[in-house]
N, C-alpha and C positions, 0 to 999 in steps of 0.2 A: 257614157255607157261603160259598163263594166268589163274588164275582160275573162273569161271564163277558164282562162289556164296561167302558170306563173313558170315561168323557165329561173331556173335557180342556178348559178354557175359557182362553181365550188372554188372556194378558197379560203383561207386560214388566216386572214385579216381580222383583226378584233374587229376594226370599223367596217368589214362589206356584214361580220356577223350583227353587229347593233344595229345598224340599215336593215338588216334583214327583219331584224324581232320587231323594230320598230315600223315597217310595211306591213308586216304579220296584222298587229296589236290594232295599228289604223282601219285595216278590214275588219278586227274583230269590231272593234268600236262602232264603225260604221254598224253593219251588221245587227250589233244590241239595241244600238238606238231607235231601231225600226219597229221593238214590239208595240202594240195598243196599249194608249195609257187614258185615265180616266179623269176629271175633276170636277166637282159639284161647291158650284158656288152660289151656298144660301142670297135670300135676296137681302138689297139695301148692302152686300158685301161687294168687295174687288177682290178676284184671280187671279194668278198668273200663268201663262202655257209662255214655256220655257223649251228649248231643244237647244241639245251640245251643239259648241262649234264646227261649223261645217254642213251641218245636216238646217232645215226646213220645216215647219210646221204642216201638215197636212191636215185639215180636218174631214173629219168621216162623217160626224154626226152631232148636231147641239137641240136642245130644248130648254125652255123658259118655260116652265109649267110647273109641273107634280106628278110624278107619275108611282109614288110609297108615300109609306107614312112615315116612313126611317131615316130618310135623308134631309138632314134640315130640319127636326122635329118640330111641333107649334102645335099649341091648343088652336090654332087657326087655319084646317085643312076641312075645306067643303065638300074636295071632291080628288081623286089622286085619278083622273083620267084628264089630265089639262095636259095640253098643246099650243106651245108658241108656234105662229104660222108661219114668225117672221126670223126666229131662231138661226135656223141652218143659213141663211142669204147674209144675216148681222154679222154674224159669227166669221165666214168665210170672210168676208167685206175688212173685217179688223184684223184678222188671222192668217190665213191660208199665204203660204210662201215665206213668212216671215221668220226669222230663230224665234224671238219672243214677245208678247201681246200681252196684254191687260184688258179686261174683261170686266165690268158693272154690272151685276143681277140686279137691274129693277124696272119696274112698268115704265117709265120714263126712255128706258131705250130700247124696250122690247114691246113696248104696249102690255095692255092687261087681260091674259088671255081665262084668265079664271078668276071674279073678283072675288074678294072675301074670304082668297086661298093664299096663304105662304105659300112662294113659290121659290125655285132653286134652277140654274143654270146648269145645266150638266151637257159635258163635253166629253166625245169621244173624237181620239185623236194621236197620228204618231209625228215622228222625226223622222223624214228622209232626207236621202242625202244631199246636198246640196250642188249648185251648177260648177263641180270640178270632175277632174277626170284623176282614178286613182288606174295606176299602172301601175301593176304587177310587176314587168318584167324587169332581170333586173339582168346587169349584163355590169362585172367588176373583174377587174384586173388587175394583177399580181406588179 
């Protein structure tokens, strides 16, 4: 849990100040790495979901279907209203908690939710932070 205030004790140390940027810089870090990020992985391809050091994969949401006709292009699109049913449970099952995962778009590990359709893997999903405790407070001494 994070703490919601930071007591800062003043002193003229180069080293309590590079402690200091450097506690700073780890919350920003933390912090960024939590926006939603995207990946579309055409099928018969491998993926990677990736998260910095420290932080976790969380997933939000995945589909093995087609849901455009822009992603993953193919003169072989039936239908762009397909739905893996098994997606979000596969996805979670290889991903969720981990920093980094690998990922197989094809019927083989999703089943074949639309035949006669190129289909694409698309992942929504962030970087939380991972099982430490970042403290703030800092308390230095002359």
């Amino acid at each position: 849990m994070f703490q919601s205030y930071c007591r800062i004790f003043h002193s003229n140390s180069f080293k309590t100040n590079i402690y200091l940027i450097f506690r700073i810089s780890l919350l920003f870090f933390i912090v960024m790495s939590a926006y939603p990020r995207t990946i579309n992985i055409c099928e018969h391809k491998r993926g990677y979901l990736r998260c910095p050091f420290g932080t976790a994969l969380h997933i939000v949401s995945a589909n093995y279907g087609r849901l455009n006709r822009k992603t993953c292009p193919s003169r072989y699109i039936k239908t762009t209203s397909c739905l893996g049913k098994t997606s979000n449970y596969k996805v979670r099952e290889a991903c969720q908690n981990k920093q980094r995962c690998s990922l197989y778009a094809s019927n083989s590990v999703f089943g074949d939710p639309c035949f006669g359709t190129y289909k694409y893997l698309e992942v929504h999903y962030f970087c939380k932070p991972g099982m430490f405790i970042l403290n703030c407070q800092a308390s230095i001494h002359n």
